[in-house]
Rosetta silent file (secondary structure, phi, psi, omega in degrees, C-alpha in Angstrom):
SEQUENCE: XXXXXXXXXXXXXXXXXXXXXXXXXXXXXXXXXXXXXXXXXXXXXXXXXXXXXXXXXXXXXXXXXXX
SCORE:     score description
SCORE:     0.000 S_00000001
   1 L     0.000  141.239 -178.103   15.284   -8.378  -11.266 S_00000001
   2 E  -113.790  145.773  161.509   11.625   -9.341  -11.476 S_00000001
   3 E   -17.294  -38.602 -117.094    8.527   -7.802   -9.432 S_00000001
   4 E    -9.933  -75.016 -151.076    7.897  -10.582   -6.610 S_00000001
   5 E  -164.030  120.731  138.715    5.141   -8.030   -3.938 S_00000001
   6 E   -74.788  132.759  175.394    3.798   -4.739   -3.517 S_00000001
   7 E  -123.065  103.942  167.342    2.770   -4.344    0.072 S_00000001
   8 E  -114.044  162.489 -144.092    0.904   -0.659   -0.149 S_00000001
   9 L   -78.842  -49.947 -160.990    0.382    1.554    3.018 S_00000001
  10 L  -106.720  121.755 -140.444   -3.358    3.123    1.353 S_00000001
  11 L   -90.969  -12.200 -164.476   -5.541    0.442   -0.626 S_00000001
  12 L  -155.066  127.264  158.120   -6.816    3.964   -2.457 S_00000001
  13 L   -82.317  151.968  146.089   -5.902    7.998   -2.670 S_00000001
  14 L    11.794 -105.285  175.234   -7.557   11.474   -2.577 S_00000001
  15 L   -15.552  -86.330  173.506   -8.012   11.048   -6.217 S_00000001
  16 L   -63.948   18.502  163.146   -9.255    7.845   -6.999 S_00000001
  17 L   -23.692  141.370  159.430  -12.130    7.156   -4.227 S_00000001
  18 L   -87.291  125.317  160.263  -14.005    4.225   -4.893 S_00000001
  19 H    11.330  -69.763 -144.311  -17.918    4.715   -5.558 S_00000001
  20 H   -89.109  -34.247  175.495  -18.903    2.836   -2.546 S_00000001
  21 H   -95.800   -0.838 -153.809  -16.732    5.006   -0.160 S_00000001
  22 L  -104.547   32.579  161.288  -16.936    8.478   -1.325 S_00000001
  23 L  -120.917  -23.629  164.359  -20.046    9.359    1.059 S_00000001
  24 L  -103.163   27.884 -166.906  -18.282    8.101    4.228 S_00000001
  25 L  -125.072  -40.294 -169.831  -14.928    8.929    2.793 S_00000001
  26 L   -61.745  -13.200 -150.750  -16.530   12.955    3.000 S_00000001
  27 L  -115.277  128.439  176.969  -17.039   12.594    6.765 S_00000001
  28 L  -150.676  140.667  172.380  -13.684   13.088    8.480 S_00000001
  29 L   148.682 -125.027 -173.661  -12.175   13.886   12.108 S_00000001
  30 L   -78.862  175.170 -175.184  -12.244   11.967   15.494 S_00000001
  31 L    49.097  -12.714  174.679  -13.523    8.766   15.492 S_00000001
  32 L  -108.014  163.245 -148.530  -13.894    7.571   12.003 S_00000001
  33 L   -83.381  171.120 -152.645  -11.918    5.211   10.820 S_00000001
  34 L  -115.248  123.169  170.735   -8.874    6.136    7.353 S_00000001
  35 H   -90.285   -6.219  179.420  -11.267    3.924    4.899 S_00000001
  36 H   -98.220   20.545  122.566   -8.388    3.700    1.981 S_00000001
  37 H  -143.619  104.398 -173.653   -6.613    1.592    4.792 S_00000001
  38 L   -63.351  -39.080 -168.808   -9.079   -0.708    6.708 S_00000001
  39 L   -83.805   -1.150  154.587   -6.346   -3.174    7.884 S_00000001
  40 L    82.516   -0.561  160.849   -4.599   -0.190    9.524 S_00000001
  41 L   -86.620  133.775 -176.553   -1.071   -1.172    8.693 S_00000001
  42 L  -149.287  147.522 -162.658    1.193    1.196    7.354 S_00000001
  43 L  -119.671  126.058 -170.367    4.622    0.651    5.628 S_00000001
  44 L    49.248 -117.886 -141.909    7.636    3.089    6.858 S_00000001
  45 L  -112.201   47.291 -170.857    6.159    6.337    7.022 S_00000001
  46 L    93.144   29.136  148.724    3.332    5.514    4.195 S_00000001
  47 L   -18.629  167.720  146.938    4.991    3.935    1.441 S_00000001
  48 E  -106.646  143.774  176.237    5.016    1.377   -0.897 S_00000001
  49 E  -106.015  124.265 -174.305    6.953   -1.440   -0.384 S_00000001
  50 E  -148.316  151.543 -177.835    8.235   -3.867   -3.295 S_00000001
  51 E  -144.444  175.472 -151.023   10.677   -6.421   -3.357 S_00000001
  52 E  -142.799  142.833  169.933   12.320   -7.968   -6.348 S_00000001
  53 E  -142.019  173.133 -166.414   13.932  -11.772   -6.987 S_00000001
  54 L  -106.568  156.554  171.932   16.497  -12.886   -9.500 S_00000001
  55 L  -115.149   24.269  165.981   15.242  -15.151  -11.927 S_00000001
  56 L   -58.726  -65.791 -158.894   18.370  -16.779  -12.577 S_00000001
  57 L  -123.271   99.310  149.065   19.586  -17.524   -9.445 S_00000001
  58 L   -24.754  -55.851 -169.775   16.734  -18.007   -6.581 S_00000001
  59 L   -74.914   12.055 -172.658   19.675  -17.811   -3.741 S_00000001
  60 L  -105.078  171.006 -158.897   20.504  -14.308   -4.033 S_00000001
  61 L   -46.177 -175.308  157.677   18.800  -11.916   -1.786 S_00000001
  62 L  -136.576  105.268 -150.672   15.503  -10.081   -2.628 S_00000001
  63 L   -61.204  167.521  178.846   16.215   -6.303   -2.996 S_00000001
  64 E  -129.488  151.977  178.409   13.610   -3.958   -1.318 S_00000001
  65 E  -108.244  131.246  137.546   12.234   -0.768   -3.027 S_00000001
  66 E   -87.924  103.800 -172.172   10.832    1.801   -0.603 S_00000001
  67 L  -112.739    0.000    0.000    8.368    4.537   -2.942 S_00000001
C-alpha cells in the first residue's frame, strides 16, 4: 500500500505555532476563533485521516488509517 491523502483535523499544534499566529494564538476563550483549524472541520474526534491505494491493482479498495 502507497500513501494516496492525509486529511488533518489541526493545520498546526501547541508546539509548533507558526510566527504569524503566535500573538493571536495567546488570546484564548469565548469568541475567538481555534486558528490551527480555520476551515473548522474536524476528522472523528481530532484525528488524522489517511487512506492508502494498491499500486498493483487500482480496483481494490482504499484502506483508511485513523491516527
Amino acid at each position: 500500500m502507497e500513501p494516496l491523502l492525509t486529511i488533518a483535523t489541526d493545520e498546526w499544534d501547541a508546539s509548533r505555532i507558526p510566527y504569524e499566529n503566535q500573538a493571536a494564538a495567546s488570546s484564548t476563550g469565548y469568541g475567538y476563533p481555534d486558528l490551527s483549524n480555520p476551515a473548522a472541520v474536524q476528522i472523528g474526534r481530532g484525528y488524522n485521516q489517511q487512506l492508502y491505494l494498491c499500486p498493483v491493482a487500482p480496483e481494490h479498495p482504499h484502506p483508511e488509517l485513523m491516527q
